[in-house]
DRENSENU-591075 format. One record per atom (N, C-alpha, C, CB): residue in one letter; y negated, x negated, z; atom name; residue number from 0. Coordinates in Angstrom, 2 decimals, always signed. Atoms other than C-alpha are relative to their C-alpha. Glycine has a CB too. Layout:
BEGIN
<A; <Y; X; Z>; CA; NUM>;
...
This chain:
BEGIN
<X; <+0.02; -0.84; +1.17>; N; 0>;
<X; <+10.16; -12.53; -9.99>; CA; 0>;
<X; <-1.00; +1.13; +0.22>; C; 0>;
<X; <+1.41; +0.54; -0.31>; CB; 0>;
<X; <+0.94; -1.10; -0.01>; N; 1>;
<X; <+7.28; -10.24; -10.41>; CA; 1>;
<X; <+0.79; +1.34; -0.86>; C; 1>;
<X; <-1.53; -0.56; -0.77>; CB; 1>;
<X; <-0.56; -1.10; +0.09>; N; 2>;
<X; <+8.06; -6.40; -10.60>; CA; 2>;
<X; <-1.10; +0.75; +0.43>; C; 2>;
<X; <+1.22; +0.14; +0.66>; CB; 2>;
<X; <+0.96; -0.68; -0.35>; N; 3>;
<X; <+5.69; -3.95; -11.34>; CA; 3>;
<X; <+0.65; +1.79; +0.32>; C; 3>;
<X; <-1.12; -0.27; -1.23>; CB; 3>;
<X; <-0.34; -1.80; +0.40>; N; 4>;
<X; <+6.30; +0.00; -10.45>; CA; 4>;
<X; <-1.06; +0.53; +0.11>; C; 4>;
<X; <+1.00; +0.95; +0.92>; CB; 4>;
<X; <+1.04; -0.41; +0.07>; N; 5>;
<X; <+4.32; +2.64; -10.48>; CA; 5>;
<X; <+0.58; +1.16; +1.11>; C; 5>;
<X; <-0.59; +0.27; -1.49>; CB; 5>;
<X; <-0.13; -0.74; -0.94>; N; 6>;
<X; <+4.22; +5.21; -7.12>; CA; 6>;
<X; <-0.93; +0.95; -0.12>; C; 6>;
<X; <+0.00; -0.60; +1.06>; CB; 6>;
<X; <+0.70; -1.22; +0.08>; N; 7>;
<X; <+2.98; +8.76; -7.40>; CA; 7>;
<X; <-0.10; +1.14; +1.08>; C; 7>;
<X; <+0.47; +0.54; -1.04>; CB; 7>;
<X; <-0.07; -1.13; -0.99>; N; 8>;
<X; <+2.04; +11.30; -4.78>; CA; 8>;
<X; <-1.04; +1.17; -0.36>; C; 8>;
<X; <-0.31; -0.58; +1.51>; CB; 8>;
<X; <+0.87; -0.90; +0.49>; N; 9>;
<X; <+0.68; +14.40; -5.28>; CA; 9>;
<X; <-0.38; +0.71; +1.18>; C; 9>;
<X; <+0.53; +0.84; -1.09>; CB; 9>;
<X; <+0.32; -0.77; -0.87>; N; 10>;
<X; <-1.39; +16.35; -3.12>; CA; 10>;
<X; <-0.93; +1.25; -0.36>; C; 10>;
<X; <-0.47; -0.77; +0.89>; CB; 10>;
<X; <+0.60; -1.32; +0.50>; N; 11>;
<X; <-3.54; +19.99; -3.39>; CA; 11>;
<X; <-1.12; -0.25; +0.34>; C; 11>;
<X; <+0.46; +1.32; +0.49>; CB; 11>;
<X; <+1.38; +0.45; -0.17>; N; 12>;
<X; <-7.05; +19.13; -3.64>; CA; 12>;
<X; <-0.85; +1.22; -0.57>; C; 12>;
<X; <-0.30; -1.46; -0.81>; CB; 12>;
<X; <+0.68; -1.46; +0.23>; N; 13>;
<X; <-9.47; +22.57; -3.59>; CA; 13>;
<X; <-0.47; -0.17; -1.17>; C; 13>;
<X; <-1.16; +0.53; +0.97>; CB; 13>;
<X; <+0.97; -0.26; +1.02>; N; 14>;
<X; <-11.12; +23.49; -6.78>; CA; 14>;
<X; <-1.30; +0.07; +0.13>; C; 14>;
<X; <+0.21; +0.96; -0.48>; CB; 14>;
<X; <+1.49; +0.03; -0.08>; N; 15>;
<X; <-14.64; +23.51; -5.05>; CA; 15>;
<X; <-0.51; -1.25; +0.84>; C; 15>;
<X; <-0.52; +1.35; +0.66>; CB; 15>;
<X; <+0.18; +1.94; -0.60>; N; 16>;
<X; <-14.25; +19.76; -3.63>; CA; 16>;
<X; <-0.27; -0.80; -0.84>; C; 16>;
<X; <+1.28; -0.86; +0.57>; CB; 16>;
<X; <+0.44; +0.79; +1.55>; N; 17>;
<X; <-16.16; +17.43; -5.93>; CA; 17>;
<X; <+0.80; -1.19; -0.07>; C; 17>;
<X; <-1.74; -0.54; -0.17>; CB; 17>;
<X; <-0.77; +1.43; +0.72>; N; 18>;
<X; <-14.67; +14.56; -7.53>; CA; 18>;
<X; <-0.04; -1.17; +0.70>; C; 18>;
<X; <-0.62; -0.49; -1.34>; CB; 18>;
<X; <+0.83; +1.44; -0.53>; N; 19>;
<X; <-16.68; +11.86; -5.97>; CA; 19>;
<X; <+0.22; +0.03; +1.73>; C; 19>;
<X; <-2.05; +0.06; -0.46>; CB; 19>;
<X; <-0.75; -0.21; -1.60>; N; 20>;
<X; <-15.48; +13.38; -2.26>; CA; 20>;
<X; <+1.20; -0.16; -0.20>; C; 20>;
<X; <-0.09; +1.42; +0.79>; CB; 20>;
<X; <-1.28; +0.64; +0.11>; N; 21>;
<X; <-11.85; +12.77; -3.13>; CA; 21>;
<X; <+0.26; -1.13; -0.41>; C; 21>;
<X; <+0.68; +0.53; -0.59>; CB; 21>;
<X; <-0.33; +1.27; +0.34>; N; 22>;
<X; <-11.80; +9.78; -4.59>; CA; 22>;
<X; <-0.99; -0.63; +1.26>; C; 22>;
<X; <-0.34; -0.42; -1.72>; CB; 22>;
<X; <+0.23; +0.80; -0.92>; N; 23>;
<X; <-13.92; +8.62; -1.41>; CA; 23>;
<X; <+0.82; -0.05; +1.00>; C; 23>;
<X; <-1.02; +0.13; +0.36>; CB; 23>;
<X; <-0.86; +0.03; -1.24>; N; 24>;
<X; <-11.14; +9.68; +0.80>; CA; 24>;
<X; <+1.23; -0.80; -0.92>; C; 24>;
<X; <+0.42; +1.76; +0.82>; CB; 24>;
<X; <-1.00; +0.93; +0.79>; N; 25>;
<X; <-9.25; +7.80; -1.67>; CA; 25>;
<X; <-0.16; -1.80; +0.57>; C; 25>;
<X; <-0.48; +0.18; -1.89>; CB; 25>;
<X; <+0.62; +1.26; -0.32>; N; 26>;
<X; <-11.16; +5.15; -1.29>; CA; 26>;
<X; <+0.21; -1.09; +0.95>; C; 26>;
<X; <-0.96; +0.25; +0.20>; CB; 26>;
<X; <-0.62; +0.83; -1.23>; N; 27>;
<X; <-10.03; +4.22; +2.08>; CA; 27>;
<X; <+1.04; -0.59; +0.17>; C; 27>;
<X; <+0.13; +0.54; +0.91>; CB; 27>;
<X; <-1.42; +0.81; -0.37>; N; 28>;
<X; <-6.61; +3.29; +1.61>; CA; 28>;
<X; <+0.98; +0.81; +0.63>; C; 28>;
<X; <-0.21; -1.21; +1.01>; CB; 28>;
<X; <-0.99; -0.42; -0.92>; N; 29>;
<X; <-5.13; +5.34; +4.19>; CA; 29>;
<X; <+0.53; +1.20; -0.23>; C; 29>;
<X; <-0.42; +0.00; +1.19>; CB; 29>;
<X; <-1.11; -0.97; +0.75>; N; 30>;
<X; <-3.90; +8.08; +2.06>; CA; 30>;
<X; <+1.29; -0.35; -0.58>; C; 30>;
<X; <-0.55; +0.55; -1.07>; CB; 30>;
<X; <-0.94; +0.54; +0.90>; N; 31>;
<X; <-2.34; +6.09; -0.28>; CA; 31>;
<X; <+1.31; -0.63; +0.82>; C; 31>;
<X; <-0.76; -1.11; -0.89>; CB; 31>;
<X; <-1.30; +0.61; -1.06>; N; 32>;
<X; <-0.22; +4.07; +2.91>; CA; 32>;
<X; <+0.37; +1.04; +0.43>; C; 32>;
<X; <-0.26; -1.01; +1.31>; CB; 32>;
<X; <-0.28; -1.00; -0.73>; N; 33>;
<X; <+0.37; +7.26; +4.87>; CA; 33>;
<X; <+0.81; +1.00; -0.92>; C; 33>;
<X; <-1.24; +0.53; +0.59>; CB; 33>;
<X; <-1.48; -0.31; +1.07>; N; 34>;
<X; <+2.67; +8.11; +1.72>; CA; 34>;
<X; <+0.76; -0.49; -0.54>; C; 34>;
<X; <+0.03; +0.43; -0.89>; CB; 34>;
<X; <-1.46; +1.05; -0.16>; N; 35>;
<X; <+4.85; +5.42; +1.54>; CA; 35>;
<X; <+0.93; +0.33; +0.56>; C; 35>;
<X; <-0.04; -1.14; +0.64>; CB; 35>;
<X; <-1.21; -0.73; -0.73>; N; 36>;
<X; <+8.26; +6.98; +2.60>; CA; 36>;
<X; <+0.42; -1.15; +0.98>; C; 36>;
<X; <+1.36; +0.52; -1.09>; CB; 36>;
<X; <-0.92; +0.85; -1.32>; N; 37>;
<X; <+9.97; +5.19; +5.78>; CA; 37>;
<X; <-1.38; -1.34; +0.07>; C; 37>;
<X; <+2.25; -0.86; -0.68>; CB; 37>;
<X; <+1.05; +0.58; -0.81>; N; 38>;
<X; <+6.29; +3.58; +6.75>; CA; 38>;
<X; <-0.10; -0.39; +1.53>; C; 38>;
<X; <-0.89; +0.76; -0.17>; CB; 38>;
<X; <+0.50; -0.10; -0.95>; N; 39>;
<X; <+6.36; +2.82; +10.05>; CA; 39>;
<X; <-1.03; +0.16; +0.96>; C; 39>;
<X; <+0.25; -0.31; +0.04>; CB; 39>;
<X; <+1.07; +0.22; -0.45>; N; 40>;
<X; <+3.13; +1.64; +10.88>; CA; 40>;
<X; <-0.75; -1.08; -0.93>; C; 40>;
<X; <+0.19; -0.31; +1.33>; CB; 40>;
<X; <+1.07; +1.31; +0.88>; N; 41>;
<X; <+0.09; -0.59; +9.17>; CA; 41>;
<X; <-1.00; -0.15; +0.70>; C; 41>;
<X; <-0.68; +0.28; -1.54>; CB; 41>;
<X; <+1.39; +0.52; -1.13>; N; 42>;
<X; <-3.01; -2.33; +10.59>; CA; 42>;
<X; <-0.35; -1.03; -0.86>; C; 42>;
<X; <+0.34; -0.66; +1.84>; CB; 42>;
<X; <+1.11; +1.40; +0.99>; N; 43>;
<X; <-5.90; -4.44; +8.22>; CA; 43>;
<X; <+0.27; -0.92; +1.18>; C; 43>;
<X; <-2.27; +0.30; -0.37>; CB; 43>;
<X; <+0.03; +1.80; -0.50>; N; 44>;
<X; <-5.70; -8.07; +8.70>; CA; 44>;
<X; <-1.47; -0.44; -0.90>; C; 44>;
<X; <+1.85; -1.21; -0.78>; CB; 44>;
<X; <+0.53; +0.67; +0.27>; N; 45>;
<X; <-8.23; -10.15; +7.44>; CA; 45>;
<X; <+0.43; -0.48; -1.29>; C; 45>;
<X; <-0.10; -0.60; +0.85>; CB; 45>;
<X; <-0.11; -0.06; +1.29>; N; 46>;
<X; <-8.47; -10.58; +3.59>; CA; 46>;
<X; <-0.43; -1.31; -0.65>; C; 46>;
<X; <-0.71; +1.11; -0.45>; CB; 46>;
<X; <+0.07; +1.66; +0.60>; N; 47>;
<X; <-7.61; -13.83; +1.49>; CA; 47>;
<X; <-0.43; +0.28; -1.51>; C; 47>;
<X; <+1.75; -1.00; +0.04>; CB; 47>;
<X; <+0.17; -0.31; +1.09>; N; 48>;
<X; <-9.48; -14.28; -1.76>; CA; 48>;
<X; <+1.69; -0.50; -0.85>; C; 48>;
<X; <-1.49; -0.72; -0.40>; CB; 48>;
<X; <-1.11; +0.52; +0.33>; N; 49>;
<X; <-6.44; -16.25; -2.65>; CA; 49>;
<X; <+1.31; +0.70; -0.62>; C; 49>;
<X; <+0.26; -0.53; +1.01>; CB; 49>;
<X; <-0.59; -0.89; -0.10>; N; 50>;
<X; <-4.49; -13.30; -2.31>; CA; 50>;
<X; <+0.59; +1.26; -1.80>; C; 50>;
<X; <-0.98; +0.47; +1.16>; CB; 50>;
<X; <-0.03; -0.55; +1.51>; N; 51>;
<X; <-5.65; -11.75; -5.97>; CA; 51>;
<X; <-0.26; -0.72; -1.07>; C; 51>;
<X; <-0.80; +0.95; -0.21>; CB; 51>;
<X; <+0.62; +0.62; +1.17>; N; 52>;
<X; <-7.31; -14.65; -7.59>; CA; 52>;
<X; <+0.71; -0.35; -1.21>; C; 52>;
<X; <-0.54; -1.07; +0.37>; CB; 52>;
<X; <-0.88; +0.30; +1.30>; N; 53>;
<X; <-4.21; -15.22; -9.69>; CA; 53>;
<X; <+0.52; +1.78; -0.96>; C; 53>;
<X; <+1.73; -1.04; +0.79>; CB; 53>;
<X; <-0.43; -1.21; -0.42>; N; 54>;
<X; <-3.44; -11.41; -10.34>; CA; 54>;
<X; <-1.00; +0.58; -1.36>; C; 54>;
<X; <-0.30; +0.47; +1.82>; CB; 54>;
<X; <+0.75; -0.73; +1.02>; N; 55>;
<X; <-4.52; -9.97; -13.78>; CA; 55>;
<X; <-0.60; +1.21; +0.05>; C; 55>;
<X; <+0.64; +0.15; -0.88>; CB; 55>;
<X; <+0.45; -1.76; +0.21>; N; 56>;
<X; <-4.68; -6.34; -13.05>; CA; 56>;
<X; <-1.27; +0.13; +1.10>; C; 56>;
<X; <+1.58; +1.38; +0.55>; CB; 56>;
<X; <+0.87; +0.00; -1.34>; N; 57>;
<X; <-7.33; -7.04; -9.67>; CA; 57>;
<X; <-1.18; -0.40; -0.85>; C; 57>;
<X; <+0.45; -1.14; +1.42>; CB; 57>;
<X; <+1.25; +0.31; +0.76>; N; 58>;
<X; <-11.07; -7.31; -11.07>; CA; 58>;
<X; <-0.43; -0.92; +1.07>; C; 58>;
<X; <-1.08; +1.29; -0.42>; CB; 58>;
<X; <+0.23; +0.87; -0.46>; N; 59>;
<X; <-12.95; -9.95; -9.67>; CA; 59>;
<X; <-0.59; +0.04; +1.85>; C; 59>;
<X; <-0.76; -0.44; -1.05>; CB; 59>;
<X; <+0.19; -0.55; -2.08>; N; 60>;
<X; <-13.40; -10.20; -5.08>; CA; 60>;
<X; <-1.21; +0.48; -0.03>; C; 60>;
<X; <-0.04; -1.41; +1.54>; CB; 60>;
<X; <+0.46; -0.68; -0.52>; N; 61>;
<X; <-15.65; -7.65; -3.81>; CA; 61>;
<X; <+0.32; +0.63; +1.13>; C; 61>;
<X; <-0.18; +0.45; -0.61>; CB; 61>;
<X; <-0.23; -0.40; -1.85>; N; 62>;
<X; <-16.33; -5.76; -0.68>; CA; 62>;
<X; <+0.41; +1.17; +0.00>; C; 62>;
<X; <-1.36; +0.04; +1.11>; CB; 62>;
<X; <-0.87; -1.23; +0.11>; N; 63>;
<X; <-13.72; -3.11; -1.71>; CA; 63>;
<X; <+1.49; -0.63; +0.52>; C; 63>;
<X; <+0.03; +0.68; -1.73>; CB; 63>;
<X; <-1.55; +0.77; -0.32>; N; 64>;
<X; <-10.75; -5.64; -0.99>; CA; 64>;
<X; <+0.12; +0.16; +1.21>; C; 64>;
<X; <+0.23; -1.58; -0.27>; CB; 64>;
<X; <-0.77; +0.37; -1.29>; N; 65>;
<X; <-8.90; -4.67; +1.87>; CA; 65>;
<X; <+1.51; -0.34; -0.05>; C; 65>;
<X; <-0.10; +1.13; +0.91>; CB; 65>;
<X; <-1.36; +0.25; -0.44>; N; 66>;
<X; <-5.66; -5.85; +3.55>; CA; 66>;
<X; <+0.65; +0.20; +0.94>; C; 66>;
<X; <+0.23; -0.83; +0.00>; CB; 66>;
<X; <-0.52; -0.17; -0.98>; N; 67>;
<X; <-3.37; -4.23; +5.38>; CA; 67>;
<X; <+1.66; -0.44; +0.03>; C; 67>;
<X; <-0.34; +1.28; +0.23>; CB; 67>;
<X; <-1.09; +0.81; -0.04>; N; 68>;
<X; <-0.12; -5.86; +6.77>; CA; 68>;
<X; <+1.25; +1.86; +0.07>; C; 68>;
<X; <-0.13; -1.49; +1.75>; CB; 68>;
<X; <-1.08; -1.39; +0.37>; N; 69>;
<X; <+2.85; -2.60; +6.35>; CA; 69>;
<X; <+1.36; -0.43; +0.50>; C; 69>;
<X; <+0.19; +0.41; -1.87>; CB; 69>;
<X; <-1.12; -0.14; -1.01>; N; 70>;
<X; <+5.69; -2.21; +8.95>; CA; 70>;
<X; <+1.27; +0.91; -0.77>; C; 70>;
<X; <-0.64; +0.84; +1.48>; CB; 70>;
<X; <-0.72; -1.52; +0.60>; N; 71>;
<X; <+8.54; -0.28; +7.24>; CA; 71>;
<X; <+1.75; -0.33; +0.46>; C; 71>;
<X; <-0.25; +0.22; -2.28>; CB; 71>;
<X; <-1.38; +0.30; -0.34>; N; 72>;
<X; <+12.08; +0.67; +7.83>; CA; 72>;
<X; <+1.08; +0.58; -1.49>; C; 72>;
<X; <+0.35; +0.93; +1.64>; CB; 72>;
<X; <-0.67; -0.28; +1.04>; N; 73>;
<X; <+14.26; +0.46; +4.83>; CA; 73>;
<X; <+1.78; +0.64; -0.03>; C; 73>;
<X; <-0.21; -1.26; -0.62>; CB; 73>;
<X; <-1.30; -0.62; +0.11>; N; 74>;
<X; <+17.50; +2.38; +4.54>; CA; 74>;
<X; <+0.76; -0.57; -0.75>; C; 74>;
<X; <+0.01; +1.18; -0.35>; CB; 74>;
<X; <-0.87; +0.42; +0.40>; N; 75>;
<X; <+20.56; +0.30; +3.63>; CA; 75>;
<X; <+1.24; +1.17; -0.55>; C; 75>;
<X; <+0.24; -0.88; +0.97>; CB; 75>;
<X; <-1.25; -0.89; +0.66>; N; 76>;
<X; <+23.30; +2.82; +3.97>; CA; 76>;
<X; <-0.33; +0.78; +1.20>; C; 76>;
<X; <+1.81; -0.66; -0.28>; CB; 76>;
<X; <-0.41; -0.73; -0.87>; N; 77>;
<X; <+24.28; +5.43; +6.30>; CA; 77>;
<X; <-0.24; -0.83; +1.29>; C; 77>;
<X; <+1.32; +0.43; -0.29>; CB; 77>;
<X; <+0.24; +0.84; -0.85>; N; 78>;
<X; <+22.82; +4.16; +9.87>; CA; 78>;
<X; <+0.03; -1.41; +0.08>; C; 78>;
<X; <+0.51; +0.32; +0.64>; CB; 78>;
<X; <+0.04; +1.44; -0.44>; N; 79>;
<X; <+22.02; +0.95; +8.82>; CA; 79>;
<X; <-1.48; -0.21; -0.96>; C; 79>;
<X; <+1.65; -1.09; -0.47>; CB; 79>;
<X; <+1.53; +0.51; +0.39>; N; 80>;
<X; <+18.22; -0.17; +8.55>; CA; 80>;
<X; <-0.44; -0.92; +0.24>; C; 80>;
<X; <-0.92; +0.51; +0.34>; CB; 80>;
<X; <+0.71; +1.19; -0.48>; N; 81>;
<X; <+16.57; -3.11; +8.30>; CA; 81>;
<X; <-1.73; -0.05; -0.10>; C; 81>;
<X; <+0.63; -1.18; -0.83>; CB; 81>;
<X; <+0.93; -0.30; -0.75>; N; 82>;
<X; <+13.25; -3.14; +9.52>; CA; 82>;
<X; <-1.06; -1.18; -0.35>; C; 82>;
<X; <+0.49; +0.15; +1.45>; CB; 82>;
<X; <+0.50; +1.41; +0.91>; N; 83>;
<X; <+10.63; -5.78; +7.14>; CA; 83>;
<X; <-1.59; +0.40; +0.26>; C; 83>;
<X; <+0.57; -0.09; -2.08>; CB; 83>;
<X; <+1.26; -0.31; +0.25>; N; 84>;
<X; <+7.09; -6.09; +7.05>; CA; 84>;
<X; <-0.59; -0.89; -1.22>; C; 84>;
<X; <-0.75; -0.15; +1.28>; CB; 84>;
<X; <+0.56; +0.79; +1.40>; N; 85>;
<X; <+4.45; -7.10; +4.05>; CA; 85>;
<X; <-1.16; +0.27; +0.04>; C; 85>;
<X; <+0.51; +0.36; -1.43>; CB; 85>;
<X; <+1.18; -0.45; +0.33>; N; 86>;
<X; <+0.93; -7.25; +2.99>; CA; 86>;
<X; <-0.49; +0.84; -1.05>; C; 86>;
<X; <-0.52; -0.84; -0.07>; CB; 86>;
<X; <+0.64; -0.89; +1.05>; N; 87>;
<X; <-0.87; -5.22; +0.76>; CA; 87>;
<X; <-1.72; +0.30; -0.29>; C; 87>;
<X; <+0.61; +1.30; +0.34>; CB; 87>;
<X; <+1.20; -0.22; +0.47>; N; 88>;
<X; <-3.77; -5.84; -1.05>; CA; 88>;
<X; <-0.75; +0.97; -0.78>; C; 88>;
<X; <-0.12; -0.74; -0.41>; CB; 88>;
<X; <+0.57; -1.10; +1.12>; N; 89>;
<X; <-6.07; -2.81; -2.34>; CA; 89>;
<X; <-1.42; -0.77; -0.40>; C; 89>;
<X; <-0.31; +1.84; +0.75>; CB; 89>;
<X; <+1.48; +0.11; +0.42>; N; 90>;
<X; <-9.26; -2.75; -4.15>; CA; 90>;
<X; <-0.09; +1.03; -0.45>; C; 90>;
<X; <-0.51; -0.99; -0.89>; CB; 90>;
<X; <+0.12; -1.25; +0.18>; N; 91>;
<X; <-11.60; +0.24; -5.08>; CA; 91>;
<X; <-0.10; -0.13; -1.87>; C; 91>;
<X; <-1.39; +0.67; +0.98>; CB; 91>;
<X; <+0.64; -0.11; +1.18>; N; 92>;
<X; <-11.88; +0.64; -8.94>; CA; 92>;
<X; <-1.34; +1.26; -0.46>; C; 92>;
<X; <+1.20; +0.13; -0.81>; CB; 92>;
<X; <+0.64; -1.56; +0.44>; N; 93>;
<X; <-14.56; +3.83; -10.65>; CA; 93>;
<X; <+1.00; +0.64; +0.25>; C; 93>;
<X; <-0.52; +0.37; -1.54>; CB; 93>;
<X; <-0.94; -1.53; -0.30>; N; 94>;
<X; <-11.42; +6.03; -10.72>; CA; 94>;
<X; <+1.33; -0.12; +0.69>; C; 94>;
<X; <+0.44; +0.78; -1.46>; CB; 94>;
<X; <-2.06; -0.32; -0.53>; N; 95>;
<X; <-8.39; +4.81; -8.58>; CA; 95>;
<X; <-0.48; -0.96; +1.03>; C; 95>;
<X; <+1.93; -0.69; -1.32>; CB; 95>;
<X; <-0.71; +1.01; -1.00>; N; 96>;
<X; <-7.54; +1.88; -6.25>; CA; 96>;
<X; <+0.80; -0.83; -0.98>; C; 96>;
<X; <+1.03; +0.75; +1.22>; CB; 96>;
<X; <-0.70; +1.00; +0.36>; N; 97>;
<X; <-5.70; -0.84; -6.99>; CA; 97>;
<X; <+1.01; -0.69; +0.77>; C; 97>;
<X; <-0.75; -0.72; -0.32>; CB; 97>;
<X; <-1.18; -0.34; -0.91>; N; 98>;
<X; <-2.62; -1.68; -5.21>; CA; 98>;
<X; <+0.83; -1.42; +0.05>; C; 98>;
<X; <+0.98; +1.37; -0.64>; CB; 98>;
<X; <-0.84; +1.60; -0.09>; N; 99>;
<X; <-0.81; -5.77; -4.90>; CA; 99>;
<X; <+0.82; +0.21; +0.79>; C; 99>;
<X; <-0.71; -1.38; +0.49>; CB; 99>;
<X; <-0.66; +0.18; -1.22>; N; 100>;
<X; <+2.15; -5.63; -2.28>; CA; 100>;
<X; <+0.82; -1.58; -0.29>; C; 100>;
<X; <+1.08; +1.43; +0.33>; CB; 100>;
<X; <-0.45; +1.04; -0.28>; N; 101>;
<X; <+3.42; -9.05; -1.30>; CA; 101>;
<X; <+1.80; +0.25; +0.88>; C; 101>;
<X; <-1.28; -0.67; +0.84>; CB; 101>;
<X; <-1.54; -0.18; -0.66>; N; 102>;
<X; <+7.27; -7.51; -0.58>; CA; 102>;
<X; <+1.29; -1.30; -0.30>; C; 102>;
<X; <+0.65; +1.57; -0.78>; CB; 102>;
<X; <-1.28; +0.90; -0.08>; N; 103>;
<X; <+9.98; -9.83; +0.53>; CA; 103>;
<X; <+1.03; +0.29; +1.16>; C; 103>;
<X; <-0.46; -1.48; +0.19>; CB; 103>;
<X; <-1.08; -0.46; -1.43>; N; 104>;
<X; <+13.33; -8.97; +2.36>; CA; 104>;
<X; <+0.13; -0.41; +0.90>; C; 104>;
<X; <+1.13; +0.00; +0.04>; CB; 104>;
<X; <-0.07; +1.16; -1.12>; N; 105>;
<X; <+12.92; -10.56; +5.37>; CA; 105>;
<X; <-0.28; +1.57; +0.97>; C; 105>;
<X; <-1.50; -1.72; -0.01>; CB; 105>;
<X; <-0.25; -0.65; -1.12>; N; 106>;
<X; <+13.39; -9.11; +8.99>; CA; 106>;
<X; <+1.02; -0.02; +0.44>; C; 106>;
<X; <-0.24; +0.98; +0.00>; CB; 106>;
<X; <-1.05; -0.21; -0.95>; N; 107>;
<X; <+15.82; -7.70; +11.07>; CA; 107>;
<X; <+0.87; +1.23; -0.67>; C; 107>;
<X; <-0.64; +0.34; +1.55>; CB; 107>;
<X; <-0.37; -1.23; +0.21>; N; 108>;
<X; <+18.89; -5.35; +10.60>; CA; 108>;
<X; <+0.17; +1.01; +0.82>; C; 108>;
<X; <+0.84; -0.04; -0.47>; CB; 108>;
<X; <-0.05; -0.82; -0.91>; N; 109>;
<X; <+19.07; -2.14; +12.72>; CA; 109>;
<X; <+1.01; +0.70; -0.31>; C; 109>;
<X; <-1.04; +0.62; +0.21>; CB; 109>;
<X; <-0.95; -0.23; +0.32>; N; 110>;
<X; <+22.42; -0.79; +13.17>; CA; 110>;
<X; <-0.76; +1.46; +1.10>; C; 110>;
<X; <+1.38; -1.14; +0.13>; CB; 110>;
<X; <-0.06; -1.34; -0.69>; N; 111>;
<X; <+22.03; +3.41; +14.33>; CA; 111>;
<X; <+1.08; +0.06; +0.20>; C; 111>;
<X; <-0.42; +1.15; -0.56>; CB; 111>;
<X; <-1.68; +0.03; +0.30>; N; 112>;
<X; <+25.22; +4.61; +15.57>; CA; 112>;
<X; <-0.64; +2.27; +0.54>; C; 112>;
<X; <+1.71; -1.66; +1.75>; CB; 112>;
């Protein structure tokens, strides 16, 4: 079942930083992961066209497509986490990124005590 949301982070970007310098640190990706709540860790893999070619909202493969695989620990309840990983395809657009995650519950559970 496809499920789209939409994830917002806000950050304080100077008034004398041009446009075209933030959206290049945009550009990279590693803002946008590095605010994913309960992230553990991520690391690019190697990028499948396959990946978007079905995928309406992705404009057509270019050498903006990266893929990084995303380690995370999800909070069940009170000391109990299970611990999943997924891919995630970006691309750069003129004014944003573009964002695919391939999430499925799979992993391990982690009991805290």
């Amino acid at each position: 079942m496809r499920l789209q949301r939409t994830i917002s982070a806000a950050a304080a970007i100077p008034v004398n930083l041009p446009p075209h310098v933030a959206l290049g640190f945009l550009h990279t990706y590693i803002p946008t992961l590095t605010k994913v709540p309960d992230l553990v860790e991520f690391h690019e893999i190697p990028s499948d066209p396959a990946s978007i070619s079905d995928d309406p909202f992705f404009g057509p493969w270019d050498e903006t497509v990266r893929t990084y695989m995303s380690r995370g620990a999800i909070r069940i309840a009170p000391g109990l986490t299970k611990v999943t990983e997924w891919p995630s395809v970006f691309q750069s657009t003129f004014d944003g990124i573009r964002l695919v995650t391939r999430f499925r519950f799979r992993g391990h559970i982690q009991h805290h005590i």
